[in-house]
Legacy VTK file of the C-alpha trace (Angstrom):
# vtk DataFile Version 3.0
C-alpha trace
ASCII
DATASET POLYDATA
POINTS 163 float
6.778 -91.282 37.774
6.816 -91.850 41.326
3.226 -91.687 41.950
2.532 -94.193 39.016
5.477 -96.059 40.638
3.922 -96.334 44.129
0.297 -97.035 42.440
1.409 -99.919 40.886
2.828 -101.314 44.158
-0.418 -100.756 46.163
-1.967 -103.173 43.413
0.662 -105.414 42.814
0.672 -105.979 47.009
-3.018 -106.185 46.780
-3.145 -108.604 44.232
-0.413 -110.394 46.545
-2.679 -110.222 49.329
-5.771 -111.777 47.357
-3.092 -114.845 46.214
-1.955 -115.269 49.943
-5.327 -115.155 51.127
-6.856 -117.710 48.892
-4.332 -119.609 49.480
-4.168 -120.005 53.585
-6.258 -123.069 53.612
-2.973 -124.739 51.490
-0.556 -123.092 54.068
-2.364 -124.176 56.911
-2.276 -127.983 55.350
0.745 -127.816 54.347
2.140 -126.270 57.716
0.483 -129.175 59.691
2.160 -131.801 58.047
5.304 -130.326 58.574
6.848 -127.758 56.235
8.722 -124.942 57.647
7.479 -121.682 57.279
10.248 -120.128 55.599
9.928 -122.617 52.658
6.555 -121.520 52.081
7.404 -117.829 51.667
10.707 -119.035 50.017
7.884 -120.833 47.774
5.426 -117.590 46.983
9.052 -115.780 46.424
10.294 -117.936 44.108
6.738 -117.906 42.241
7.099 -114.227 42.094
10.474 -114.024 40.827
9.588 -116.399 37.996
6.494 -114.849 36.778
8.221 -111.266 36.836
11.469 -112.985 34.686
8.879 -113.695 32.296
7.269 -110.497 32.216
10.158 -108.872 32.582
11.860 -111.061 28.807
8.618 -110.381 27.509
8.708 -106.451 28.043
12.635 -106.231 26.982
11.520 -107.652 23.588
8.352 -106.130 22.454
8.835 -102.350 24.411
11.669 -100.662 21.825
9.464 -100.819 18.795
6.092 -100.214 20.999
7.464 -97.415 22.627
8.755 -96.542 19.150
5.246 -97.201 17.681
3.175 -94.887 20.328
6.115 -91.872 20.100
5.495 -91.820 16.349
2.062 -91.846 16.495
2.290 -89.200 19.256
4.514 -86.861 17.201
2.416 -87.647 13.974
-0.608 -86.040 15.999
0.883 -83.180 17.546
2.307 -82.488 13.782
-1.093 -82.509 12.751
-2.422 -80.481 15.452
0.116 -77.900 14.876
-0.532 -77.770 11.144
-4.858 -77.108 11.841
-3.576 -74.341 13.964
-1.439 -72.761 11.429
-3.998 -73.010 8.838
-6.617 -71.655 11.172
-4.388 -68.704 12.536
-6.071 -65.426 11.102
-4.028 -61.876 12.267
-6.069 -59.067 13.726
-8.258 -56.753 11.719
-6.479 -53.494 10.825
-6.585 -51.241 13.659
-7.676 -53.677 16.242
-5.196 -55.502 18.774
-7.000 -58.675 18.750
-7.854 -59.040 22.436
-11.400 -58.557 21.748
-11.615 -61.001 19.582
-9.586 -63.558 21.021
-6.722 -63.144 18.819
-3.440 -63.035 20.261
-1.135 -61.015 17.884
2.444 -62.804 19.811
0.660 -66.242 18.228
1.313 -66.236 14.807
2.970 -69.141 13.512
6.996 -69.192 12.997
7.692 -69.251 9.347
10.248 -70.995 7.865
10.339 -73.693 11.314
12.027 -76.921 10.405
9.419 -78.551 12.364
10.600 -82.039 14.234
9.052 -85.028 11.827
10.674 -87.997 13.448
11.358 -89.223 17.359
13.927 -91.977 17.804
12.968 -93.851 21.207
15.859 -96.040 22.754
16.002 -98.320 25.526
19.182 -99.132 27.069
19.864 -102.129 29.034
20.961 -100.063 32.007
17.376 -98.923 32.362
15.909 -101.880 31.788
17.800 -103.448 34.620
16.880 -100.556 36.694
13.310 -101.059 36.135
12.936 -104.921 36.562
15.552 -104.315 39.411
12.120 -101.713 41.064
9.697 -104.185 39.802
11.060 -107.559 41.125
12.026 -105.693 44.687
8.207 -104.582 44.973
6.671 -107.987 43.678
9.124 -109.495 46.333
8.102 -107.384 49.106
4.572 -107.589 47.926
4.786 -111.593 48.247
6.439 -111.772 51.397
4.834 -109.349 54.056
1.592 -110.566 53.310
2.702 -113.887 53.417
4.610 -114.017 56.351
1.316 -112.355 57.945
-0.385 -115.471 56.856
1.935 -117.845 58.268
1.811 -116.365 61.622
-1.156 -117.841 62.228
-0.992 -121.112 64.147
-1.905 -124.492 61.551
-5.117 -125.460 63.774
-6.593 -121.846 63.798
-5.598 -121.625 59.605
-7.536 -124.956 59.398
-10.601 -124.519 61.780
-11.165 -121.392 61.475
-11.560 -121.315 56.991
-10.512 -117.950 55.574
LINES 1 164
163 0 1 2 3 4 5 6 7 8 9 10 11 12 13 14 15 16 17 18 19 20 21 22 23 24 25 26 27 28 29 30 31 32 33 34 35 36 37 38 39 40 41 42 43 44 45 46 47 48 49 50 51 52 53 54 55 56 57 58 59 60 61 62 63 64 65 66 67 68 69 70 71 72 73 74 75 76 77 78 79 80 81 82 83 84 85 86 87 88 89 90 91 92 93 94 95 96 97 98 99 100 101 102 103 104 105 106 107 108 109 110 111 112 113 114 115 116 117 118 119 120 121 122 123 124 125 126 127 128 129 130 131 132 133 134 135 136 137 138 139 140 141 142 143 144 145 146 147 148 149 150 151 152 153 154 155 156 157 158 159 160 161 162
């Protein structure tokens, strides 16, 4: 989870990066004529935060029943998997241990196994606030580091210089 976690930063702050980037000719404008730097990272903040409210609204009301969807489908497969393995398990010739064949005797299939037919998936709002609390605090520090990089720059060298 963590590793997913921290891949998804490294692109969200690269995608940040690109936006800022693109972007520098507007700061550098916009810095010349007078607006305070902090209002322009306030700015790219305050775009963030929006987009992820959306995202995050979207996500709280599609995610139970798509979550739901995939862990059906999921168990529906494994359940079928398990059943061609059942049907295909032979037991060892007489006399033989199975080993040379492949066959491991410990294998065969449990009979009488209630076997599980139906996943419930649940979301709670305590972990959806823990995830968009993650997400929003990485698309916020995504925005502003490379923005405040950008905005050290002075307006004249943003300006003259192009990207």
């Amino acid at each position: 989870m963590w590793l997913v976690g921290g891949a998804g930063a490294l692109v969200l702050g690269l995608l940040a990066t690109l936006a800022v980037k693109q972007r520098r000719t507007e700061f550098g404008v916009l810095l010349a004529l007078g607006e305070k730097k902090w209002k322009l990272v306030a700015q790219q903040a305050v775009e963030t935060v929006v987009i992820a409210a959306l995202a995050i609204g979207l996500s709280s009301l599609f995610a139970q029943s798509l979550t739901q969807l995939a862990g059906d489908t999921l168990l529906r497969d494994e359940a079928a998997a398990a059943q061609r393995k059942i049907n295909a398990w032979q037991p060892p010739p007489p006399g033989s241990t199975g080993v040379q064949e492949g066959i491991d005797p410990d294998d065969e299939p449990v009979q009488g196994a209630d076997p599980i037919d139906k996943i419930t998936v649940r979301l709670d709002p305590a972990d959806l606030a823990t995830v968009a609390g993650i997400g929003l605090g990485i698309g916020l520090l995504a925005t502003a580091i490379p923005a405040a990089s950008a905005l050290r720059l002075n307006p004249r060298t943003i300006l003259t210089k192009g990207n």
